[in-house]
DOSEPA-397380 format. One record per residue (C-alpha): residue in one letter; x, y, z. Coordinates in pm, whole numbers. Last residue first. Layout:
N
[mike 'a' [X Y Z]] ...
//
This chain:
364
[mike 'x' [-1563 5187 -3278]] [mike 'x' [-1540 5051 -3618]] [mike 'x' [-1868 4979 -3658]] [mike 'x' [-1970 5370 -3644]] [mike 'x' [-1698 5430 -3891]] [mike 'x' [-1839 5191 -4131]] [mike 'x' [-2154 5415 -4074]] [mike 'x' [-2046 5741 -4103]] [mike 'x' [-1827 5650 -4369]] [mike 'x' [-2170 5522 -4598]] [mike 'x' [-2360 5781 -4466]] [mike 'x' [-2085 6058 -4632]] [mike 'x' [-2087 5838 -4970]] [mike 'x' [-2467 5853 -5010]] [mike 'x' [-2464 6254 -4918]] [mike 'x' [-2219 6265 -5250]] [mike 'x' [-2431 6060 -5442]] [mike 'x' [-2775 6267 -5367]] [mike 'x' [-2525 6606 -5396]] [mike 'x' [-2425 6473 -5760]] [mike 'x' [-2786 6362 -5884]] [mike 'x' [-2887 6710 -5785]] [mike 'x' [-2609 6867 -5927]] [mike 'x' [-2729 6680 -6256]] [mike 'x' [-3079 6719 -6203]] [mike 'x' [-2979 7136 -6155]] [mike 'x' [-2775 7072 -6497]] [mike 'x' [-3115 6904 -6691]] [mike 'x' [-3306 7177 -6547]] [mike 'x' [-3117 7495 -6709]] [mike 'x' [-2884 7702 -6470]] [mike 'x' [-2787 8071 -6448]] [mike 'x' [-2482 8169 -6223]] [mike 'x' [-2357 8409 -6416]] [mike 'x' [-2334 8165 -6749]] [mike 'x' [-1954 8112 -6607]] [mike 'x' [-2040 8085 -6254]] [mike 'x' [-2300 7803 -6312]] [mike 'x' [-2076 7646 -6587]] [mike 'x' [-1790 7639 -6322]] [mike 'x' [-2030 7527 -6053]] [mike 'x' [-2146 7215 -6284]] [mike 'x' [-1763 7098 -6301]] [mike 'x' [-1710 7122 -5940]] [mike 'x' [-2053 6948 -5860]] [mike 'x' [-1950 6675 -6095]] [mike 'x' [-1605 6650 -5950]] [mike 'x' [-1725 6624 -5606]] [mike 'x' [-1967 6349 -5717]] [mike 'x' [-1695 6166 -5867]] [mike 'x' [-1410 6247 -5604]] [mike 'x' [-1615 6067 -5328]] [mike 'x' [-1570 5706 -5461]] [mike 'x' [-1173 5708 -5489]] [mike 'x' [-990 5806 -5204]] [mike 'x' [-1225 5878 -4950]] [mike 'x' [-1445 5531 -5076]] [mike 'x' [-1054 5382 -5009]] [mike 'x' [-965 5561 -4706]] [mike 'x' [-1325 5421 -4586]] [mike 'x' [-1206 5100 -4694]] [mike 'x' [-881 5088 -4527]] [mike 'x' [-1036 5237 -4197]] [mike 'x' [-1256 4978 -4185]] [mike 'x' [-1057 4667 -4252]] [mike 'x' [-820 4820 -3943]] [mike 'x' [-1100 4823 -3733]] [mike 'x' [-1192 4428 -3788]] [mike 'x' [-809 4377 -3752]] [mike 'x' [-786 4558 -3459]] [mike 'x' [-1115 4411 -3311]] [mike 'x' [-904 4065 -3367]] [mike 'x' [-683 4144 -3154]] [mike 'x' [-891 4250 -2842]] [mike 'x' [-1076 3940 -2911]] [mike 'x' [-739 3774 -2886]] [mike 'x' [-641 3932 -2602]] [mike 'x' [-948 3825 -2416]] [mike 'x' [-941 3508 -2526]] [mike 'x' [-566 3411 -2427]] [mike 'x' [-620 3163 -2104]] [mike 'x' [-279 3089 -2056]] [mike 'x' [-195 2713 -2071]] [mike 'x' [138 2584 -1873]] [mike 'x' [285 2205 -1959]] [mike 'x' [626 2155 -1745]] [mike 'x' [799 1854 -1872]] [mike 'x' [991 1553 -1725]] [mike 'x' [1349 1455 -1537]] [mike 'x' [1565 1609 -1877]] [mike 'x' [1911 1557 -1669]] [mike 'x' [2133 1881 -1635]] [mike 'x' [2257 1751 -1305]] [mike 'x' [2056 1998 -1115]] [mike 'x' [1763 1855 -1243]] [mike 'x' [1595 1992 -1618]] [mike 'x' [1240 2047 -1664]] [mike 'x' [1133 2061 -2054]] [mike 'x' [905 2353 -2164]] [mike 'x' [572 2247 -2329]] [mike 'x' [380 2593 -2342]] [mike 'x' [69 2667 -2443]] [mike 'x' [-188 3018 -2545]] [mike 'x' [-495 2915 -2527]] [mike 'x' [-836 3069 -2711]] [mike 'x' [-1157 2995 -2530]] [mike 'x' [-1505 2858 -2678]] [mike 'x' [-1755 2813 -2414]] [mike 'x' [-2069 2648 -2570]] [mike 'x' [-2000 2265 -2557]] [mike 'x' [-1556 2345 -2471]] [mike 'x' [-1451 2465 -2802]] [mike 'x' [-1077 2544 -2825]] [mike 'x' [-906 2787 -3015]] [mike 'x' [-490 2708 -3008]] [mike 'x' [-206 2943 -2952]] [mike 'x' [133 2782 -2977]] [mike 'x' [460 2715 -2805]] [mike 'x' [731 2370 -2803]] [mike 'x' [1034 2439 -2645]] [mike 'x' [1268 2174 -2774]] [mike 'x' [1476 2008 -2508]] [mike 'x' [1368 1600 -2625]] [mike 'x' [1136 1558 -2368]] [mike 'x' [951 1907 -2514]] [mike 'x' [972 1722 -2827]] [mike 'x' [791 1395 -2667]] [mike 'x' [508 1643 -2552]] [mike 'x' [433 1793 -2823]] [mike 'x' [370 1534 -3035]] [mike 'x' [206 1335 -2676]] [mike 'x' [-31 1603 -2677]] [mike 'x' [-110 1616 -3063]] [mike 'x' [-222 1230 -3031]] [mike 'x' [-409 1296 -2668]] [mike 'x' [-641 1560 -2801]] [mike 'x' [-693 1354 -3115]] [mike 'x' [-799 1055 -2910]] [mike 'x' [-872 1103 -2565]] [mike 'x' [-689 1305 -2262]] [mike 'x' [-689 1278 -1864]] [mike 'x' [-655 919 -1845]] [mike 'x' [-400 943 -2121]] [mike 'x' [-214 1167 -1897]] [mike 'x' [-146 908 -1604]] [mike 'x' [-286 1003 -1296]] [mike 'x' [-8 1002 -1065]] [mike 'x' [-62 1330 -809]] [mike 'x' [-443 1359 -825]] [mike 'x' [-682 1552 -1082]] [mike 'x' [-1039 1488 -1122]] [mike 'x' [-1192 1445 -1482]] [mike 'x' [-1465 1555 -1608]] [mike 'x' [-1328 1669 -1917]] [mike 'x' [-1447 2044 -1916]] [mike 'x' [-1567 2133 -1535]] [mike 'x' [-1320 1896 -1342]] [mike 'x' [-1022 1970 -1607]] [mike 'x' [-1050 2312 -1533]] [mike 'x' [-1091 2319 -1206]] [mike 'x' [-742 2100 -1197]] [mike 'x' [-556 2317 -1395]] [mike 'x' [-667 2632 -1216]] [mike 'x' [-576 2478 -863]] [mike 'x' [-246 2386 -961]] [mike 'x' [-68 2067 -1068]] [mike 'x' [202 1851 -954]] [mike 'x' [372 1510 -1052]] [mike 'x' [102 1416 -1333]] [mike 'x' [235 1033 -1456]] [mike 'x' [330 1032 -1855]] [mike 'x' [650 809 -1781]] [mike 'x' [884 1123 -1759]] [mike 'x' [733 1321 -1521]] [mike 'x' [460 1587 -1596]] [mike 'x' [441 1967 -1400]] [mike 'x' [99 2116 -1477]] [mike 'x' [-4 2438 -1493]] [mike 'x' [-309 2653 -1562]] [mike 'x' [-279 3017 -1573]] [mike 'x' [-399 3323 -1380]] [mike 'x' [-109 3249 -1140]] [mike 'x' [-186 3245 -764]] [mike 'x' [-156 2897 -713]] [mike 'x' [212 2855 -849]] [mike 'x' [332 3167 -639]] [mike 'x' [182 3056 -334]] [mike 'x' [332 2720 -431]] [mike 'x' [651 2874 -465]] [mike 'x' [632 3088 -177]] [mike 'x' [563 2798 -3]] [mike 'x' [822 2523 -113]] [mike 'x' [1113 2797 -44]] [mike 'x' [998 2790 336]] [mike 'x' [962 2408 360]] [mike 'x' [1310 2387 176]] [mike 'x' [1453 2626 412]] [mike 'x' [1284 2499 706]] [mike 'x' [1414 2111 581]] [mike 'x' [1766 2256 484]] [mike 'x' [1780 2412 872]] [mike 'x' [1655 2156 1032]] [mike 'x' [1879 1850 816]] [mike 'x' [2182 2133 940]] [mike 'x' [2050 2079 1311]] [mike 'x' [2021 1714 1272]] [mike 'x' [2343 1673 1114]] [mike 'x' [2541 1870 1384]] [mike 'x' [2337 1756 1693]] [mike 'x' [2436 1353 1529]] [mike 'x' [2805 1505 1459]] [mike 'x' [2816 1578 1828]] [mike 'x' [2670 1275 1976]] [mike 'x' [2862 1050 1750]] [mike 'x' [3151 1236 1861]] [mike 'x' [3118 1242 2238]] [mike 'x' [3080 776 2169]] [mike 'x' [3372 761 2008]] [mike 'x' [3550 942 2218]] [mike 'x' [3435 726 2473]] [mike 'x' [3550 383 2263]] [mike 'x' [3883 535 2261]] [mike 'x' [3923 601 2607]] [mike 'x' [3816 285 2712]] [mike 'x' [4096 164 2472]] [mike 'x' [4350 398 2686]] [mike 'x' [4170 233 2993]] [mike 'x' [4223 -101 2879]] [mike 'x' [4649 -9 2773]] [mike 'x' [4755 160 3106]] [mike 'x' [4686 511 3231]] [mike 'x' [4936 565 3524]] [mike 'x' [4791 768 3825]] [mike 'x' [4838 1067 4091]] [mike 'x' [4584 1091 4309]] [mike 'x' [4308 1412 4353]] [mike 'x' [4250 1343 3957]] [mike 'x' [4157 1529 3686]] [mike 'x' [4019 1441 3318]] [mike 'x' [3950 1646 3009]] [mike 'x' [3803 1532 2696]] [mike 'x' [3876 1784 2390]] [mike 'x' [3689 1951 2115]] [mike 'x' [3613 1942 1787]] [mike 'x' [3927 1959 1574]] [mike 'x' [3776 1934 1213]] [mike 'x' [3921 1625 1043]] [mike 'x' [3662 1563 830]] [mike 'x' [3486 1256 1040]] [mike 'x' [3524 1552 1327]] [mike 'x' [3802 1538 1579]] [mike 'x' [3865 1452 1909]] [mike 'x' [4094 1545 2168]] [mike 'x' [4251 1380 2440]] [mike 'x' [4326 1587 2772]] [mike 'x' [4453 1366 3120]] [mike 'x' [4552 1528 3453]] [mike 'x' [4651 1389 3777]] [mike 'x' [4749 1550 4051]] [mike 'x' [4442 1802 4150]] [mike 'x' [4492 1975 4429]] [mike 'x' [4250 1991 4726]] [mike 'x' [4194 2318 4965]] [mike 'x' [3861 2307 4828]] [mike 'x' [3951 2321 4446]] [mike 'x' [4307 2335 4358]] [mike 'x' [4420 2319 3987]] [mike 'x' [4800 2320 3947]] [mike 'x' [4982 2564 3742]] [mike 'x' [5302 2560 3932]] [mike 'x' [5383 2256 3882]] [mike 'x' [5297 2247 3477]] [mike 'x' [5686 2264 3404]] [mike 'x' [5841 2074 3644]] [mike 'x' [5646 1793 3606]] [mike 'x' [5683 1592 3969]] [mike 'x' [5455 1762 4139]] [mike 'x' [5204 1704 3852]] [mike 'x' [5162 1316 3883]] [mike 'x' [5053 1131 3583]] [mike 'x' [5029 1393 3375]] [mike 'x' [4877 1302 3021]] [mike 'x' [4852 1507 2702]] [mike 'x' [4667 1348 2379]] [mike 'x' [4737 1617 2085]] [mike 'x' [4536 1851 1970]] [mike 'x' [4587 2083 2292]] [mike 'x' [4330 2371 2303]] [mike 'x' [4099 2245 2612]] [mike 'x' [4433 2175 2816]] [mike 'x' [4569 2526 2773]] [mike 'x' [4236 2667 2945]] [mike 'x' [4262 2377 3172]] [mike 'x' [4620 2501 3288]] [mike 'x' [4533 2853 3317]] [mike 'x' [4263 2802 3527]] [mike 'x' [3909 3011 3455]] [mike 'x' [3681 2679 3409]] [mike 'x' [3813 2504 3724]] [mike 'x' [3646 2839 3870]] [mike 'x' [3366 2826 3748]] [mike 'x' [3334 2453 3841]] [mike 'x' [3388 2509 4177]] [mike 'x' [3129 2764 4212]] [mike 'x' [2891 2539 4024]] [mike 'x' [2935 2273 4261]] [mike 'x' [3109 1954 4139]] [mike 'x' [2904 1629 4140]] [mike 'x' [2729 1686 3791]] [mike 'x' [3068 1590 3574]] [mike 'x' [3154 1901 3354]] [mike 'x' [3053 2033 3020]] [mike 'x' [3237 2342 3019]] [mike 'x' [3046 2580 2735]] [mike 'x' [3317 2863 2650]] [mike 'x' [3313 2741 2307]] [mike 'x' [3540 2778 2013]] [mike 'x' [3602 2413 2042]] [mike 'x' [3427 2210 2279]] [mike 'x' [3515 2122 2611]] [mike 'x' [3413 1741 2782]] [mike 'x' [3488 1791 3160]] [mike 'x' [3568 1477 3414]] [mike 'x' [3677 1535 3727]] [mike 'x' [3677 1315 4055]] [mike 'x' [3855 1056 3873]] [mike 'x' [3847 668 3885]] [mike 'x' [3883 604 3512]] [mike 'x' [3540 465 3383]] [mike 'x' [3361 616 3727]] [mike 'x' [3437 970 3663]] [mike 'x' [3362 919 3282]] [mike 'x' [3040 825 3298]] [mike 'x' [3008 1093 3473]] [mike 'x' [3196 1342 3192]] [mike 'x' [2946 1089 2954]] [mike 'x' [2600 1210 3144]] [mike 'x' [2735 1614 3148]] [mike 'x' [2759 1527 2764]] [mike 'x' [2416 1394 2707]] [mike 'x' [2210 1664 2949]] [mike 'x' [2398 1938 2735]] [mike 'x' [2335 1805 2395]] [mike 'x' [1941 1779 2477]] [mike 'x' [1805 1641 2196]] [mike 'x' [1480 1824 2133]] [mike 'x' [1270 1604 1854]] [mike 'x' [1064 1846 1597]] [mike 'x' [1276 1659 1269]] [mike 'x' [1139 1374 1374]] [mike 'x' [817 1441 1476]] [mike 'x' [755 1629 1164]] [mike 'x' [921 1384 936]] [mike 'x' [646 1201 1065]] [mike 'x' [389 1419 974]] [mike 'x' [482 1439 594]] [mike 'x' [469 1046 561]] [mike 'x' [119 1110 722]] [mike 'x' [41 1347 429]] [mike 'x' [175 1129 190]] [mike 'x' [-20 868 248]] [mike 'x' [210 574 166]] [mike 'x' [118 350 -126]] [mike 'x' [0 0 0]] 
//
């Protein structure tokens, strides 16, 4: 059975949600460590922190000031395993001997540990009221608690960084989907064995109303499409595979609706460069079209008015021209036959004018 996809998303959730408590963990190993090696100090000290992660039976007043000794301080940097068995007898740390309730500390032991890629991390610190030898078991002890700080560490580490890739991911999947639903058009993003990986709310409205058809993640396109519609989709769609852009404008009747689309078969590329599927987007284009083709319609006009301007009105102007000269030249006397000719000329002339007025009229 498929996996609901919204419960998958829930328990990535809880996962990713879980509070693991770094500081509880490490103050448990520094105890852990106390016992391992018979020590009543243990401290695990990251790098470039001032965090002391120390063994819970010290008092915080002793611990601060364990914390501000010049010989710990030089302990926490070392990247190299340091031990002193007994430090009255090592002339040079003598003097820098950590004494905490009239006690000094003897014995002193710093390993440090290093990330999988070599990143120095930190360093375990141990002290000791006695002095002591560390033989071979407890050096393997050591080993295997090293181990064990590390794993903890680079665990916080990955889970924080899979936090902040998942928040950025979640945050970048948002405004795109935002930005996917709120686009006039319809869009629809297809893998590479026909199956629908993602569509948006326009796409799958429109399907509902026209086809009948109800969208889900992995409907297959021919159960979307039939016949001819489903022939010139798969032309178009198999170029797009290919890295042609395929774009058109296409009229489609839907029973009484008839919209014009403008479509666009882009192919989808991963960050390898790898064709992975095709995005198919469909603008509704009607409007523009009808806008368009007004133009035209206008444009028809305008050349056939400039045409009867052109042509058809300079015969009855004429006539009335010529019939004014032979007006002005018999001072401005006129038989009937020329006043039926003027007559005929003016009737024409006032014929032509309606005719603009009217073809203009359309035009608008």
């Amino acid at each position: 059975m498929a996996a609901d996809p919204y419960r998958k998303q829930q328990a990535t959730h809880r996962l990713l949600g879980l509070d693991i408590n770094r500081e509880n963990e490490l103050r448990e190993l520094a105890c852990m460590a106390t016992s391992l090696f018979s020590v009543e100090f243990a401290s695990i000290v990251l790098e470039d922190s001032e965090v002391l992660y120390a063994n819970k039976t010290l008092s915080k007043k002793a611990e601060e000031h364990i914390k501000s000794s010049r010989l710990l301080t030089y302990l926490a940097r070392r990247k190299r395993m340091l031990v002193i068995s007994d430090i009255a007898e090592n002339q040079r740390f003598a003097n820098d001997a950590v004494k905490v309730n009239k006690q000094v500390f003897s014995f002193y032991l710093t390993i440090p540990f290093f990330t999988h890629d070599g990143y120095h991390a930190g360093n375990l610190i141990l002290m000791g009221h006695q002095p002591k030898k560390i033989g071979a078991q407890q050096q393997h002890l050591l080993k295997i608690l090293i181990k064990r700080i590390l794993q903890l560490i680079e665990l916080d580490n990955s889970l924080r960084v899979v936090k902040e890739q998942y928040t950025a991911a979640r945050e970048t999947e948002i405004k795109l989907m935002s930005f996917f639903e709120s686009s006039a058009s319809c869009h629809l993003l297809i893998g590479k064995e026909l199956e629908v990986i993602v569509f948006n709310k326009n796409m799958a409205e429109l399907l509902q109303s026209h086809h009948n058809v109800v969208l889900y993640p992995g409907i297959n396109v021919d159960k979307i499409l039939k016949g001819p519609y489903l022939e010139d989709f798969l032309i178009d769609y198999e170029k797009a595979l290919s890295g042609t852009v395929v774009k058109y404008e296409r009229e489609v009747v839907y029973n009484q609706d008839t919209i014009w689309w403008q479509v666009t078969f882009e192919p989808c590329y991963s960050r390898e460069g790898e064709i992975v599927g095709i995005s198919y987007n469909a603008t509704d284009i009607t409007e523009r079209k009808h806008h368009e083709q007004k133009i035209v319609n206008q444009n028809q006009h305008f050349r056939t008015i400039a045409h009867i301007q052109s042509h058809e009105l300079r015969r009855p102007v004429a006539s009335i021209m010529g019939l004014m000269y032979l007006f002005k030249e018999d001072g401005y006397k006129a038989n009937p036959e020329e006043l039926m000719l003027m007559e005929r000329a003016v009737n024409e002339l006032d014929c032509k004018i309606r005719e603009i007025v009217k073809i203009s009229t359309i035009a608008e």
